[in-house]
Structures are given as C-alpha cells and as structure tokens.
N, C-alpha and C positions, 0 to 999 in steps of 0.2 A: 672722305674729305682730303685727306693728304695725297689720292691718287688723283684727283682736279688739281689740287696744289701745283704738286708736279708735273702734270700735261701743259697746265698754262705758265711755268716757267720755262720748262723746256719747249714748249713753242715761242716761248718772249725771245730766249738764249737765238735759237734758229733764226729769228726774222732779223734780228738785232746783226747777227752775224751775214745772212744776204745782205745787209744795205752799207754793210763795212766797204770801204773806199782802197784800196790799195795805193798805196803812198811810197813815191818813189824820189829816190834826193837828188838823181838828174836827169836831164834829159836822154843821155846813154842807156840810162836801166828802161826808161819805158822804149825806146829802140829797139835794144834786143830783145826784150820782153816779147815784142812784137813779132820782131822776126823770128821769133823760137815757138809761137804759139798763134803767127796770123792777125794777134791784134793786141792792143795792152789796153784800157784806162785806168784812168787813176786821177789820185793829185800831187801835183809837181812840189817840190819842194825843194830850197835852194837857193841859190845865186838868181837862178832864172825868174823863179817864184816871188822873189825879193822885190829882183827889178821891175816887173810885171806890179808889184802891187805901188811901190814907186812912181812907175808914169801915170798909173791909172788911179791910184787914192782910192782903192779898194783894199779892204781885209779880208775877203772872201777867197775861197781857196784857188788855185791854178788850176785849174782840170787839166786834164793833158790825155788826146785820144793818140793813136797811132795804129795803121793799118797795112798789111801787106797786100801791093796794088802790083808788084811784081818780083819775083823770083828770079835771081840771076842763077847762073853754071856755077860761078864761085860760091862754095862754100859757106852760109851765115850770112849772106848778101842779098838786100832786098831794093828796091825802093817802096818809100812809105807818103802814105796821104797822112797828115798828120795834123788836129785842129789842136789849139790852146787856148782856151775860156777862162777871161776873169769876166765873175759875176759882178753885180752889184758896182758899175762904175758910173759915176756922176758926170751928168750931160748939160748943159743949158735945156738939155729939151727933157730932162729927167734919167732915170736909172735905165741902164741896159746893160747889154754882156758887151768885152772887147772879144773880138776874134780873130785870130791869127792861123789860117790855113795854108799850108802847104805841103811839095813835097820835094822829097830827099832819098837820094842814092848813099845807102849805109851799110855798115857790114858790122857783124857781131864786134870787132877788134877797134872801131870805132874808125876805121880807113873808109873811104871810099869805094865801091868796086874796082878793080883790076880794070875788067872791060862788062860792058853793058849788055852782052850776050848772055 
C-alpha cells in the first residue's frame, strides 16, 4: 500500500512538474533564453505583461514564444520569430486570443547585431 502511495505521488510530482510554465520578467530573459538554446516559452511578466493585460482587460497570463530563425557571425546574435499571446480577451464577437508576432534582430547584450552577416 505505501509502495502505490508513493508511485502515484511521485508520478503527480512528475506531471505537475512537466506542465510548469517558465516565467520570465522581461522581455530580454525570454531573448536570450532563446538565443542560448534555439527557442524559449514561457510567461511574460512585467511592465510588458502589465500593459498587455491593460489594452486588452484580460488577466490571463502573457505567453511569450521566441525562436531562432537565424544566426549571425557575431557572437550571442540572433534574429528571432517571436509571438505574444494574451488569452481570454473580450470582443464584441466574443473571447479570443490577442496576438502579436514578430521579428527582431537581438543580441545576448540586449544591442542589436553589429552587421547582418
């Protein structure tokens, strides 16, 4: 009995732990995040996250993806495809997601690339 006990905790602890969110407080951390490992998500949190809930009168978290779409010569320098999702926003035509996709030439240091090679 105590060896079930334990298998179905320690399997709650596991799942509980995969569906953890990674939480970053600006938009800088999920950048290099990115560019140090190819991609980040998470949820944003902050100033950004603020305003975002703000315009849109949602309390639903920022997600914030970020991806590396190219690799510069310089050092820590990417450009990134990058979406930001707030859920749950009120419409006259009902709830949807806002979405905000773009991209952005960035560099670990928070500069822009030197040059685009």
């Amino acid at each position: 009995m105590k060896m079930r006990f334990f298998l179905f905790a320690f399997n709650l602890c596991v799942a509980l732990q995969s569906h953890a969110r990674t939480v970053y407080p600006t938009p800088h951390d999920v950048f290099v995040d990115a560019i140090e490992h190819g991609h980040a998500e998470g949820e944003l949190q902050g100033e950004v996250a603020q305003r975002f809930t703000q315009q849109f009168h949602s309390h639903s978290p920022l997600l914030a993806r970020a991806t590396v779409i190219k690799r510069y010569r310089q050092t820590g320098c990417a450009r990134l495809a990058i979406v930001l999702t707030q859920q749950e926003v009120d419409t006259p035509e009902g709830q949807t997601d806002a979405v905000l996709k773009i991209q952005l030439n960035y560099c670990n240091d928070g500069a822009p690339p030197v040059s685009l090679d």
